[in-house]
N, CA, C and O atoms as a Tripos MOL2 file, in Angstrom:
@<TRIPOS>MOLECULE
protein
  296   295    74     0     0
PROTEIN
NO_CHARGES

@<TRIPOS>ATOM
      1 N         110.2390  109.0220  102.8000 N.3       1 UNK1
      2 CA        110.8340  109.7290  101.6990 C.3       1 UNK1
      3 C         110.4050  109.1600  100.3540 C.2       1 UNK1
      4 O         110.5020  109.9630   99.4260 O.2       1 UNK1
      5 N         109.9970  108.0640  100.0770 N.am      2 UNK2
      6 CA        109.6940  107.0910   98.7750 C.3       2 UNK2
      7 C         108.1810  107.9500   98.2910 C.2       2 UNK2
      8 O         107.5770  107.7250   97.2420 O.2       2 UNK2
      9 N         107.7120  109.1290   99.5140 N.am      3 UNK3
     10 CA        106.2220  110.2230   98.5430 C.3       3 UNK3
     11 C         107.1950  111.0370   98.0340 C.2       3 UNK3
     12 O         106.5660  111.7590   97.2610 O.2       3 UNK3
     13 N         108.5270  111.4160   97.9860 N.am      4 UNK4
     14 CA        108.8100  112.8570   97.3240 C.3       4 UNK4
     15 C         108.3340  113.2440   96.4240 C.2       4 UNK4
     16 O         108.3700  112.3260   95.6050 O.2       4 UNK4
     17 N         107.6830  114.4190   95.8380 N.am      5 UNK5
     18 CA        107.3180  114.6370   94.6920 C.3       5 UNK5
     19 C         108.2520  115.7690   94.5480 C.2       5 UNK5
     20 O         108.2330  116.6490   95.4090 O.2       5 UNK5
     21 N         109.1580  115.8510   93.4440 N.am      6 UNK6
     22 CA        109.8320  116.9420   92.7000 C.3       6 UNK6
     23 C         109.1150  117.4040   91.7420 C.2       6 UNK6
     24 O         109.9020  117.9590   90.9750 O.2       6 UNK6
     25 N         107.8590  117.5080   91.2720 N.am      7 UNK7
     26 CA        107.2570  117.9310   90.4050 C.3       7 UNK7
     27 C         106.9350  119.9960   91.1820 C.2       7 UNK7
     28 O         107.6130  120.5420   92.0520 O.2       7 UNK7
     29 N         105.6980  120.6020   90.4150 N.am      8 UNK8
     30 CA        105.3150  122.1370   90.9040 C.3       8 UNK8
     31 C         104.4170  121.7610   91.9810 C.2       8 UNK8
     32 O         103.7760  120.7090   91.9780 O.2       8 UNK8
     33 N         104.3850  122.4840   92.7450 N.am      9 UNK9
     34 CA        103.8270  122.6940   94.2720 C.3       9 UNK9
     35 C         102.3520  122.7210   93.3760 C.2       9 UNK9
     36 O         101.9840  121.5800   93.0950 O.2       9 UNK9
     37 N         101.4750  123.7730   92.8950 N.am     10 UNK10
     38 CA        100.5680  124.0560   91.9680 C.3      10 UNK10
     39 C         100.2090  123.0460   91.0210 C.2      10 UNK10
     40 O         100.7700  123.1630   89.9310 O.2      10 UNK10
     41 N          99.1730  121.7820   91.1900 N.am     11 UNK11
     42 CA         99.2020  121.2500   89.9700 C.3      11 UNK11
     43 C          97.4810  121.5480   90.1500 C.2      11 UNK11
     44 O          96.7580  120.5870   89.8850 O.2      11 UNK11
     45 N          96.9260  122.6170   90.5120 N.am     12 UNK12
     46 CA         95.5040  122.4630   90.0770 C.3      12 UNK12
     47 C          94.7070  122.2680   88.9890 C.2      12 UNK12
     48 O          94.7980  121.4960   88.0340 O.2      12 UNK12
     49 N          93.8040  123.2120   89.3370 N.am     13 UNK13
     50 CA         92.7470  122.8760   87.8300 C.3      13 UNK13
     51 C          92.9130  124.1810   86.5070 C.2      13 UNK13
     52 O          92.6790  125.3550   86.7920 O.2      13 UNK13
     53 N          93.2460  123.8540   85.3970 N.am     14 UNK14
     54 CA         93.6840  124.9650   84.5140 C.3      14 UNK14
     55 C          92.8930  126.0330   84.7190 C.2      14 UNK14
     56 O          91.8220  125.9410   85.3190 O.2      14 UNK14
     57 N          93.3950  127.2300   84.1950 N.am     15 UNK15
     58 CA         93.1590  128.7870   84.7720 C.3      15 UNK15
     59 C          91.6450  129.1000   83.8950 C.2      15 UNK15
     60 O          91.6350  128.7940   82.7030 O.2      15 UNK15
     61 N          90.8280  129.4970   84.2970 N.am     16 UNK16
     62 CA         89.8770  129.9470   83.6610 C.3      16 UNK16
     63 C          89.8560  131.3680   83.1700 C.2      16 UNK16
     64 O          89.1000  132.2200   83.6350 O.2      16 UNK16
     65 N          90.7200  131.5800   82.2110 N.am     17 UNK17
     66 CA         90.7390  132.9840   81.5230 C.3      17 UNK17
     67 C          89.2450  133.6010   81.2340 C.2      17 UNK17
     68 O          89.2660  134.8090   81.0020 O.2      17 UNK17
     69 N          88.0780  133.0400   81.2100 N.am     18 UNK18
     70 CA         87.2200  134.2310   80.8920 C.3      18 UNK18
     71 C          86.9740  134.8800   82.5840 C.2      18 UNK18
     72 O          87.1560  136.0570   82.8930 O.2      18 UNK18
     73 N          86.6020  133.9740   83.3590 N.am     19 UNK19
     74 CA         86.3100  134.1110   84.6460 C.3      19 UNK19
     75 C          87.2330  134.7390   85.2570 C.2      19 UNK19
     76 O          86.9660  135.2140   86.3610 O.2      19 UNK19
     77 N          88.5970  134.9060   84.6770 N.am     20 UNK20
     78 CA         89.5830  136.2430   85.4550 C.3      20 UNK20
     79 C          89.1940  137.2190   84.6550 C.2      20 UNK20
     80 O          88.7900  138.0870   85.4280 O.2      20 UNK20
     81 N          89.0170  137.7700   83.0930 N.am     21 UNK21
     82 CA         89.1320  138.7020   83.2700 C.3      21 UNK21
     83 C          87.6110  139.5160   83.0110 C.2      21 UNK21
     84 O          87.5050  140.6660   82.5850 O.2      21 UNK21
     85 N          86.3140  138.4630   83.4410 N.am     22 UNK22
     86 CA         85.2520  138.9580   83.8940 C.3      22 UNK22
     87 C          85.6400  140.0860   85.3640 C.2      22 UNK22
     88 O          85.4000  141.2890   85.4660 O.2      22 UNK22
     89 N          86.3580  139.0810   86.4380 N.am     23 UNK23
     90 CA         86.9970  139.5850   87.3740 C.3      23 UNK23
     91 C          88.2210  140.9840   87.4630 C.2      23 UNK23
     92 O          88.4810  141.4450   88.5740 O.2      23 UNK23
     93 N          88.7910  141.4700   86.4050 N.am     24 UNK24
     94 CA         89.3890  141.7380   86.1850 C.3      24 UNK24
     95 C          88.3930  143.1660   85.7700 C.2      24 UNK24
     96 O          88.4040  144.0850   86.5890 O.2      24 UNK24
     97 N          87.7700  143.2820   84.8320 N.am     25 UNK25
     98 CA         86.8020  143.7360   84.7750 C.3      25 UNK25
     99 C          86.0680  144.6730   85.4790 C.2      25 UNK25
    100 O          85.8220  145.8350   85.1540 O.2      25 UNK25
    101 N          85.6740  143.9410   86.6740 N.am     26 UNK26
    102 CA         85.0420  144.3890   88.0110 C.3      26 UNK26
    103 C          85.8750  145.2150   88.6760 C.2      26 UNK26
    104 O          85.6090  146.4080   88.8160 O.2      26 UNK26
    105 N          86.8810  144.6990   89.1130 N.am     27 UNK27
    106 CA         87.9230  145.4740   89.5830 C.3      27 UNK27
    107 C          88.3200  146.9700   89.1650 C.2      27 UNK27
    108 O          88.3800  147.9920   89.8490 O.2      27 UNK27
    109 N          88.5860  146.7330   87.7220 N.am     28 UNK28
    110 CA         88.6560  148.2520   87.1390 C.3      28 UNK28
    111 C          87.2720  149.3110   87.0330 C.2      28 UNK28
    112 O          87.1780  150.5340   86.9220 O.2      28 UNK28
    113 N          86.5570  148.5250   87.0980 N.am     29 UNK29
    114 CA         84.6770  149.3390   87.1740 C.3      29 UNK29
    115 C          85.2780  149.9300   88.7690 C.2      29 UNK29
    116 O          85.6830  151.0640   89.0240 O.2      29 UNK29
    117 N          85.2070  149.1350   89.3880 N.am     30 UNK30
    118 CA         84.7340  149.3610   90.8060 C.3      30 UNK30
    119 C          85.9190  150.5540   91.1890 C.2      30 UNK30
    120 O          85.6580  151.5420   91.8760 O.2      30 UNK30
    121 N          87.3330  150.2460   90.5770 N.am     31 UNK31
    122 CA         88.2100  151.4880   91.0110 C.3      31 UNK31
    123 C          87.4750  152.6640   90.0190 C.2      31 UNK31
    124 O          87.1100  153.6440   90.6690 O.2      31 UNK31
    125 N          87.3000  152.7100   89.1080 N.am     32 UNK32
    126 CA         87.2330  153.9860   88.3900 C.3      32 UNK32
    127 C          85.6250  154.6170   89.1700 C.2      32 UNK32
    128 O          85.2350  155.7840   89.1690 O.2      32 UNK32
    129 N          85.0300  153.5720   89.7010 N.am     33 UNK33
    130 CA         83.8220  154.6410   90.2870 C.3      33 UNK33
    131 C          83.8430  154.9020   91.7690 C.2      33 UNK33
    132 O          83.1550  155.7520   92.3330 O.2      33 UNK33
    133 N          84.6850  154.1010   92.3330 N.am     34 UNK34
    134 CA         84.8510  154.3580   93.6370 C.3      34 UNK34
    135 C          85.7990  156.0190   93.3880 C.2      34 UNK34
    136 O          85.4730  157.1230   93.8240 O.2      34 UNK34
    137 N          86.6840  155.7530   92.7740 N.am     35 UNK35
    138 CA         87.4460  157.3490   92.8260 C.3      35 UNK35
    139 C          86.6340  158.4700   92.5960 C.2      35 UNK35
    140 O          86.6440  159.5420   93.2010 O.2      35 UNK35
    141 N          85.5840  157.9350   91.2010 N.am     36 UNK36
    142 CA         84.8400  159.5240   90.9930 C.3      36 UNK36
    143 C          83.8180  159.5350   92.1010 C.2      36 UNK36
    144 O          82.8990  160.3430   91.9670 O.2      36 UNK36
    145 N          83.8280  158.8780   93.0210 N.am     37 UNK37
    146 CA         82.6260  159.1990   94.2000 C.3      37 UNK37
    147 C          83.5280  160.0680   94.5920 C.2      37 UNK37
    148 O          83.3410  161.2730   94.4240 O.2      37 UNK37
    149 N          84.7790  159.5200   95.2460 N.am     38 UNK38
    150 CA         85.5540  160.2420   96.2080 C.3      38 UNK38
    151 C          86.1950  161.6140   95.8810 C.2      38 UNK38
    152 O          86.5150  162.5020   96.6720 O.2      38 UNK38
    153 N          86.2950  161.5850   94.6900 N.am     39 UNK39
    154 CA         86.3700  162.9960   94.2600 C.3      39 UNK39
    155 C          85.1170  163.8280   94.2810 C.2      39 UNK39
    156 O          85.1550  165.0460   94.4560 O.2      39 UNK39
    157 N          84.4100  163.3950   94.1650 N.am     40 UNK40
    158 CA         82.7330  163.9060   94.1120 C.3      40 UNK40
    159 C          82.7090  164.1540   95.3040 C.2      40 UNK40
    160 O          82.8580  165.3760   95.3350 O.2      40 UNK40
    161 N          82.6160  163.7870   96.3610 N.am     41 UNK41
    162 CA         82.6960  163.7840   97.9460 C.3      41 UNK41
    163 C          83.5450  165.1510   98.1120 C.2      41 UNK41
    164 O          83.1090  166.2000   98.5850 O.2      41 UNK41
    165 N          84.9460  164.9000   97.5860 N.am     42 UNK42
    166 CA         85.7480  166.0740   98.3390 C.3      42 UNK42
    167 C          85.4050  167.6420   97.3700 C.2      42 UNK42
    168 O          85.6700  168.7990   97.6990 O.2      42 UNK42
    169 N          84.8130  167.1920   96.2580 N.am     43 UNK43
    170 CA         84.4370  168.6450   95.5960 C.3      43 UNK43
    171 C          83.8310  169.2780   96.6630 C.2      43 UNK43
    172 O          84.1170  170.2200   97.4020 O.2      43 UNK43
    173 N          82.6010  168.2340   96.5010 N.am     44 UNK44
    174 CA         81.4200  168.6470   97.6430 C.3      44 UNK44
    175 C          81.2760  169.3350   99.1250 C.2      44 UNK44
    176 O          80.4770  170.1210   99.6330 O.2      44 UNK44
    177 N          82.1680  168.8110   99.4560 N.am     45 UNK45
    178 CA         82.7440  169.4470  100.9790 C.3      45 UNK45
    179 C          83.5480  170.4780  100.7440 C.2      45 UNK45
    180 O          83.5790  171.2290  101.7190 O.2      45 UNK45
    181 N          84.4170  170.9370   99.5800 N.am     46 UNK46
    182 CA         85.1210  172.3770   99.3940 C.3      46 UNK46
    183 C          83.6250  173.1500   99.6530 C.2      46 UNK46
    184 O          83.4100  173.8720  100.6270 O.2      46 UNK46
    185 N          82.3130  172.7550   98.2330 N.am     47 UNK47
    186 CA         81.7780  173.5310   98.3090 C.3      47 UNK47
    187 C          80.8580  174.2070   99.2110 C.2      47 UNK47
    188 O          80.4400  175.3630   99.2750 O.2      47 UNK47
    189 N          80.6840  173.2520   99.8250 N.am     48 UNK48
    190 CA         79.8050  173.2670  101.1760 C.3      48 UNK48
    191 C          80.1220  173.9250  101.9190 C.2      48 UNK48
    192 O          79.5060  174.9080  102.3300 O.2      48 UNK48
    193 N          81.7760  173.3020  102.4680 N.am     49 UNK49
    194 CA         82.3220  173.6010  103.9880 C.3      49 UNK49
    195 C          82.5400  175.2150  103.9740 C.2      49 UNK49
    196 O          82.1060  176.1280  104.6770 O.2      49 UNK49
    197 N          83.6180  175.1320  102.5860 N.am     50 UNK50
    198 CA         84.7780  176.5280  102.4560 C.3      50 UNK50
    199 C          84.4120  177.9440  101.2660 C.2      50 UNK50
    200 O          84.8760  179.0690  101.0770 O.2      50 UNK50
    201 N          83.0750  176.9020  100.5330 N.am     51 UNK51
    202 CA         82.9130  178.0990  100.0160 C.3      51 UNK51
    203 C          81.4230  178.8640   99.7430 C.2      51 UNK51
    204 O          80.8930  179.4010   98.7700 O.2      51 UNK51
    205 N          80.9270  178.5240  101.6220 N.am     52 UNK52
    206 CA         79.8110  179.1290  101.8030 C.3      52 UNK52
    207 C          78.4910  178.5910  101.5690 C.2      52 UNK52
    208 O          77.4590  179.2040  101.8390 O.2      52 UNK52
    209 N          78.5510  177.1430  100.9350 N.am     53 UNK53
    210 CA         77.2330  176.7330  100.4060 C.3      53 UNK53
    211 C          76.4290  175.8890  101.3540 C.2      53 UNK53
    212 O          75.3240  175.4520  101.0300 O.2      53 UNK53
    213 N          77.0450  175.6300  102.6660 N.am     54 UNK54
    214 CA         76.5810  174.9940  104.0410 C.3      54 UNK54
    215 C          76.2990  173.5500  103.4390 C.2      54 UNK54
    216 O          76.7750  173.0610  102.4140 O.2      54 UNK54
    217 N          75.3700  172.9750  104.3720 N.am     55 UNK55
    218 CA         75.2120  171.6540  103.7960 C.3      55 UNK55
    219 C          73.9180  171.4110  102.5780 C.2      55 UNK55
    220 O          73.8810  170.3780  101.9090 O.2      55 UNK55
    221 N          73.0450  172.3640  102.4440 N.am     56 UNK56
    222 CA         72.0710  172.1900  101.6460 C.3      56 UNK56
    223 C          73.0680  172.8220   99.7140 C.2      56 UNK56
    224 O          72.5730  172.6190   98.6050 O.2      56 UNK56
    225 N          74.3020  173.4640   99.9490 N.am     57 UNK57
    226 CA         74.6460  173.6050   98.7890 C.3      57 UNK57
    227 C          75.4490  172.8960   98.2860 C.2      57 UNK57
    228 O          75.7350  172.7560   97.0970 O.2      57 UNK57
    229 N          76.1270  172.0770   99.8160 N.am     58 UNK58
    230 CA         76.7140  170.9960   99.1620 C.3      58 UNK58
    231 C          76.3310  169.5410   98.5580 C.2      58 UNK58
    232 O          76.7600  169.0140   97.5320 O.2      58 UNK58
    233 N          75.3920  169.0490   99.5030 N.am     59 UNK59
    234 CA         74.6970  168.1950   98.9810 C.3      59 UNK59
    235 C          73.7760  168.1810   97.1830 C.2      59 UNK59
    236 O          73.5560  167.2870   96.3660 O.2      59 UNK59
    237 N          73.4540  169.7380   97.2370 N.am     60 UNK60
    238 CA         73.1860  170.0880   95.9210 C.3      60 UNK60
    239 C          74.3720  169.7680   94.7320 C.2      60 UNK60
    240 O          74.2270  169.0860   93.7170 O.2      60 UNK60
    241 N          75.2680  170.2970   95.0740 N.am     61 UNK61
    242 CA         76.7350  169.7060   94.1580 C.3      61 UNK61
    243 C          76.9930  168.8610   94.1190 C.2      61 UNK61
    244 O          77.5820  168.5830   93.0740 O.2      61 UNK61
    245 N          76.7870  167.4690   95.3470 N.am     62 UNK62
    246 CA         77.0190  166.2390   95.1140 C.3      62 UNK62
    247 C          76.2720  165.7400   94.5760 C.2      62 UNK62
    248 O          76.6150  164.6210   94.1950 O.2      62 UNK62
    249 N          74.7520  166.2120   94.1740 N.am     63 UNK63
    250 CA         74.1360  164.7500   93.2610 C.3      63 UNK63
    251 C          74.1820  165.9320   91.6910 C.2      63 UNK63
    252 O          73.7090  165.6300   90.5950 O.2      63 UNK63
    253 N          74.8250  167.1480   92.0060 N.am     64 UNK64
    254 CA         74.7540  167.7220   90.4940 C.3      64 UNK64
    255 C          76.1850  167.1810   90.0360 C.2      64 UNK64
    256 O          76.1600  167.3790   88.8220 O.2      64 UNK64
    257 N          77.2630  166.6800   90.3050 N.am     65 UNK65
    258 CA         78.5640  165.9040   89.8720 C.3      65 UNK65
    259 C          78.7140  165.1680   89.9280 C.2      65 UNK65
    260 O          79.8840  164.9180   89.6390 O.2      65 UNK65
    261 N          77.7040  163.7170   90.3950 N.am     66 UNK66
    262 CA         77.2610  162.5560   90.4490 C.3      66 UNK66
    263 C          77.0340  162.6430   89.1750 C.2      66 UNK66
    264 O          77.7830  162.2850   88.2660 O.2      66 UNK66
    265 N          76.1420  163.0540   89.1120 N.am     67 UNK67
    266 CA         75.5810  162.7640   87.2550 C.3      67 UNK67
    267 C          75.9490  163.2670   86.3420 C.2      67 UNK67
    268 O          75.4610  163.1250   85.2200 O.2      67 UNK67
    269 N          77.1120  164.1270   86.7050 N.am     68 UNK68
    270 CA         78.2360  164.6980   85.4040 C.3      68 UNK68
    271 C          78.8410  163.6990   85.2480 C.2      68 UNK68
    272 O          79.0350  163.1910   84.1440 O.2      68 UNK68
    273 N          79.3330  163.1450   86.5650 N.am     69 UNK69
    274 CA         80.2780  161.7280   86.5130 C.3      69 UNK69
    275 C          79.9680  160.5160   85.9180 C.2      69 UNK69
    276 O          80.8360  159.7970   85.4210 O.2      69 UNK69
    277 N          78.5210  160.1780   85.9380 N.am     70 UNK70
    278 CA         78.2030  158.8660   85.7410 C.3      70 UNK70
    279 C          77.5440  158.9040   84.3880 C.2      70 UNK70
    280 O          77.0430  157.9470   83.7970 O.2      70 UNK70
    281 N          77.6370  160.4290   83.8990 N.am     71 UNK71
    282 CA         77.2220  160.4330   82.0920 C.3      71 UNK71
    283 C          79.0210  160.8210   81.9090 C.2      71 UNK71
    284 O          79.4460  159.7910   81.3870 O.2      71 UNK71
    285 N          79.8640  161.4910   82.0320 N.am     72 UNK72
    286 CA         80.7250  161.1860   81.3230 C.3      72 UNK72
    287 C          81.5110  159.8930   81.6910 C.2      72 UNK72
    288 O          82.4690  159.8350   80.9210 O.2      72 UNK72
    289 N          81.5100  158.6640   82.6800 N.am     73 UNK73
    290 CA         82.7790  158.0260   82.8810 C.3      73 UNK73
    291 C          81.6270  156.6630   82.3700 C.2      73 UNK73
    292 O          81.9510  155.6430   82.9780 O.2      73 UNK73
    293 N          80.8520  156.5100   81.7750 N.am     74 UNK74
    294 CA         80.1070  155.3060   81.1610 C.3      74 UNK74
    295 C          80.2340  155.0790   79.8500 C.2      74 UNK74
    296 O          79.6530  154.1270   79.3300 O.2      74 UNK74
@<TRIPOS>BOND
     1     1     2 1
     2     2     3 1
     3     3     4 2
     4     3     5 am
     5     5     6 1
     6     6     7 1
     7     7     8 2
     8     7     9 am
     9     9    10 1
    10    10    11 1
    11    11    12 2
    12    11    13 am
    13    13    14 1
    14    14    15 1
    15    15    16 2
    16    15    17 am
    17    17    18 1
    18    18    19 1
    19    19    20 2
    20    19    21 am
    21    21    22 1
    22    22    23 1
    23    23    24 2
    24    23    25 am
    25    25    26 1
    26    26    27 1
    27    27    28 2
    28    27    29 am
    29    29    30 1
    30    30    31 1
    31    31    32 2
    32    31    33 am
    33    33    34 1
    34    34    35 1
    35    35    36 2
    36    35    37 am
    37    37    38 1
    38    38    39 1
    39    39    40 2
    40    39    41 am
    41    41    42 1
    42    42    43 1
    43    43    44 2
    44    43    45 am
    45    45    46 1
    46    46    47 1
    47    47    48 2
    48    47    49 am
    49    49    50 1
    50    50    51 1
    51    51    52 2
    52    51    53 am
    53    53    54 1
    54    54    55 1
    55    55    56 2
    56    55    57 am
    57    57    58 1
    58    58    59 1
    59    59    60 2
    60    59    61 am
    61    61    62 1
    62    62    63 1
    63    63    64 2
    64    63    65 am
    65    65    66 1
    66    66    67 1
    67    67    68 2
    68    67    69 am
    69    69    70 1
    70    70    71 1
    71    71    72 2
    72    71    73 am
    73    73    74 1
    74    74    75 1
    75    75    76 2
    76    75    77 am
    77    77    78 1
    78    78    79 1
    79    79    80 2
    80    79    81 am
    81    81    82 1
    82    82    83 1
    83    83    84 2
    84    83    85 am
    85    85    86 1
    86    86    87 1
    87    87    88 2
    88    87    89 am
    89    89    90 1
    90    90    91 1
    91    91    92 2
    92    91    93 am
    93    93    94 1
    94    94    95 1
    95    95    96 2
    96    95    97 am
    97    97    98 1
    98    98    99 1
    99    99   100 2
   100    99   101 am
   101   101   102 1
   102   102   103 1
   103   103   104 2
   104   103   105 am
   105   105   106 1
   106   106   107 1
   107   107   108 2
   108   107   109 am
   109   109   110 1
   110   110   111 1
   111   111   112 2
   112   111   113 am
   113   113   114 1
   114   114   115 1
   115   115   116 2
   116   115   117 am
   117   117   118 1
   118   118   119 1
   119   119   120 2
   120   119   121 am
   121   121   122 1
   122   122   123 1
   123   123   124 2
   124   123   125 am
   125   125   126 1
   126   126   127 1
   127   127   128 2
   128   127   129 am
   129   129   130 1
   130   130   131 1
   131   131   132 2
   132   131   133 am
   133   133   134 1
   134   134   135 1
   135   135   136 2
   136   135   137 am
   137   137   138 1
   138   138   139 1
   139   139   140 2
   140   139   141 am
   141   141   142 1
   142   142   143 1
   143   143   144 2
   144   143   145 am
   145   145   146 1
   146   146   147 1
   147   147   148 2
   148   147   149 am
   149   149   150 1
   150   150   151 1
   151   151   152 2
   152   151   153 am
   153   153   154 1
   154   154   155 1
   155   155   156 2
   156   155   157 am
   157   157   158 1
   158   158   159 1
   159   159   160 2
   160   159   161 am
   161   161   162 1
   162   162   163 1
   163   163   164 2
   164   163   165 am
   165   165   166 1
   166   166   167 1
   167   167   168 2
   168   167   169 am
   169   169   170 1
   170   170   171 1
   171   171   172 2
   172   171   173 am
   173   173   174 1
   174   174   175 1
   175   175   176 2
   176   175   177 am
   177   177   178 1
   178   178   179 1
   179   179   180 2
   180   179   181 am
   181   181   182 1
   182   182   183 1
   183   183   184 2
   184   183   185 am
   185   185   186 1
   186   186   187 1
   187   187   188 2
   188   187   189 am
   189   189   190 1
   190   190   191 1
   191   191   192 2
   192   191   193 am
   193   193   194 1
   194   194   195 1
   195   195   196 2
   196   195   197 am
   197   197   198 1
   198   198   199 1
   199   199   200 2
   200   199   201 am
   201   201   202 1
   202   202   203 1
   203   203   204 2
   204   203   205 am
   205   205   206 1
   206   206   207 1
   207   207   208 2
   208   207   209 am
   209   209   210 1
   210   210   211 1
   211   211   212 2
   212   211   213 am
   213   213   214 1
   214   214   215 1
   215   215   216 2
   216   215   217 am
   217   217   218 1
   218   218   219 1
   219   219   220 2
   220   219   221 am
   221   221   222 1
   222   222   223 1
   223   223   224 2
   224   223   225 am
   225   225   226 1
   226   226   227 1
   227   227   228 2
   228   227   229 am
   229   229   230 1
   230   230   231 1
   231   231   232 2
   232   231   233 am
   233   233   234 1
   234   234   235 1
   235   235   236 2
   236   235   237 am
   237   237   238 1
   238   238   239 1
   239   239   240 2
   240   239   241 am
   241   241   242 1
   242   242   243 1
   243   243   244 2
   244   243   245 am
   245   245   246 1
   246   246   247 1
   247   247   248 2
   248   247   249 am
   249   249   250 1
   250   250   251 1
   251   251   252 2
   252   251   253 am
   253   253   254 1
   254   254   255 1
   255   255   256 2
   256   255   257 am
   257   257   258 1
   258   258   259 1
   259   259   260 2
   260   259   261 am
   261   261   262 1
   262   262   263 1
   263   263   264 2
   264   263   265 am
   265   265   266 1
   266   266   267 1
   267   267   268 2
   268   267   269 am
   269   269   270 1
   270   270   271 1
   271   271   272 2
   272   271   273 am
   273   273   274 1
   274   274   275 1
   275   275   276 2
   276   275   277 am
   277   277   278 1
   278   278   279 1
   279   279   280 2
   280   279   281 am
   281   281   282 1
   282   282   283 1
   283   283   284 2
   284   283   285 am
   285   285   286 1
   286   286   287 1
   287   287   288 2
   288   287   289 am
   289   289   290 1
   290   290   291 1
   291   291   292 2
   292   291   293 am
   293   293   294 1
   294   294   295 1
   295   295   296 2
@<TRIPOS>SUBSTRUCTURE
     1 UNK1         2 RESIDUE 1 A UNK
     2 UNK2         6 RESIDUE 1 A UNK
     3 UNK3        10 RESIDUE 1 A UNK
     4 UNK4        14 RESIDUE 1 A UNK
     5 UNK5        18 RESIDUE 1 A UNK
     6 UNK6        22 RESIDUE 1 A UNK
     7 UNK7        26 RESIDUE 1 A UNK
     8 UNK8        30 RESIDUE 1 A UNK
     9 UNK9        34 RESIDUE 1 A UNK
    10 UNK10       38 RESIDUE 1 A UNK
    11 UNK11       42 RESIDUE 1 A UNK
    12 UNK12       46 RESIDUE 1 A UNK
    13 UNK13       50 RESIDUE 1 A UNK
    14 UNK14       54 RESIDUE 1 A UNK
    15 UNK15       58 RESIDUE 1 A UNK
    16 UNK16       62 RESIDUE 1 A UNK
    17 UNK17       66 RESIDUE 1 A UNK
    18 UNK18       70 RESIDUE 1 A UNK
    19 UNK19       74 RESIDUE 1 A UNK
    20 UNK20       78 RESIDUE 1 A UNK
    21 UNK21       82 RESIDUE 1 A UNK
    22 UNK22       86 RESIDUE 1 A UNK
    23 UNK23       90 RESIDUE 1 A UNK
    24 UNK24       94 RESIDUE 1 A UNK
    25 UNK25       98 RESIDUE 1 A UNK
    26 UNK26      102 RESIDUE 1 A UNK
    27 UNK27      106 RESIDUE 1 A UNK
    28 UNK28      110 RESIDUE 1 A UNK
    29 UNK29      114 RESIDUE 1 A UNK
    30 UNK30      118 RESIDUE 1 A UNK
    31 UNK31      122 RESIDUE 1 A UNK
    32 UNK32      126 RESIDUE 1 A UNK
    33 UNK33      130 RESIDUE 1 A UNK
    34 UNK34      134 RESIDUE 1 A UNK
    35 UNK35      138 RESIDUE 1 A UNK
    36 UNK36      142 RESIDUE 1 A UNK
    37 UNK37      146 RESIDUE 1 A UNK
    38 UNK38      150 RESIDUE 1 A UNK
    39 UNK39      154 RESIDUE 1 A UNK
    40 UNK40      158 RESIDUE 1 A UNK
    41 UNK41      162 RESIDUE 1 A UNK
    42 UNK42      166 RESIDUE 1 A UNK
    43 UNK43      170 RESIDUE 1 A UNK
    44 UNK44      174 RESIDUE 1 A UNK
    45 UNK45      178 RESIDUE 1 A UNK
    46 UNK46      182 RESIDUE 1 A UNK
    47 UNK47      186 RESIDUE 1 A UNK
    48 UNK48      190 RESIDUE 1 A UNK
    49 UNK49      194 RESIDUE 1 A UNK
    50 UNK50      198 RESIDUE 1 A UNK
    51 UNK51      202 RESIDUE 1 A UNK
    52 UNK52      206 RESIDUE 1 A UNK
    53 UNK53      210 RESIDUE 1 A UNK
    54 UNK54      214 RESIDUE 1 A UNK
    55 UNK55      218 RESIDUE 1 A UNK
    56 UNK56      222 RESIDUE 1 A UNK
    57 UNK57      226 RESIDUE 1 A UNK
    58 UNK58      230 RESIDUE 1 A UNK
    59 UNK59      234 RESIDUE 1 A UNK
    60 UNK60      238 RESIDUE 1 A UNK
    61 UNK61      242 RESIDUE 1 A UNK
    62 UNK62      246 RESIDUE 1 A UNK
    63 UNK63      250 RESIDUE 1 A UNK
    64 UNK64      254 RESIDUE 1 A UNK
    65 UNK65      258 RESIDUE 1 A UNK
    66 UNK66      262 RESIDUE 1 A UNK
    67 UNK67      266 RESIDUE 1 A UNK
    68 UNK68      270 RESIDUE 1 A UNK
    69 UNK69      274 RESIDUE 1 A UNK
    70 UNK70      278 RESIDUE 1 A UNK
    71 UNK71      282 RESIDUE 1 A UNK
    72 UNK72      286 RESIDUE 1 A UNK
    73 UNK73      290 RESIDUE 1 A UNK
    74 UNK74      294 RESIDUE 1 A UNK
């Protein structure tokens, strides 16, 4: 009992604020383009599947809203 330490569980090494919110950063990139894929994806398959454009019209819509996406969300 003479090791008790009552001090914080946590006594590491101080927080490196640029290196979180470099990280921080990334995170929000990576959600905001992962979604406009996935929305891009499910346009694509309306247009394809349901509204007649098979797979050669959908694939056409996915790289034509790819690059609507990636000029407007930059």
């Amino acid at each position: 009992m003479k090791d008790h330490n009552a001090g914080p569980v946590e006594t590491g090494a101080p927080m490196d604020y640029r290196e979180h919110e470099k990280t921080y950063d990334g995170f929000l990139a990576a959600c905001k383009w992962g979604t406009m894929m996935v929305v891009v994806l499910l346009l694509a398959m309306l247009g394809g599947f349901f509204a007649g454009g098979g797979l050669l019209g959908g694939l056409l819509l996915f790289v034509i809203l790819n690059a609507a996406g990636f000029y407007l969300l930059r």
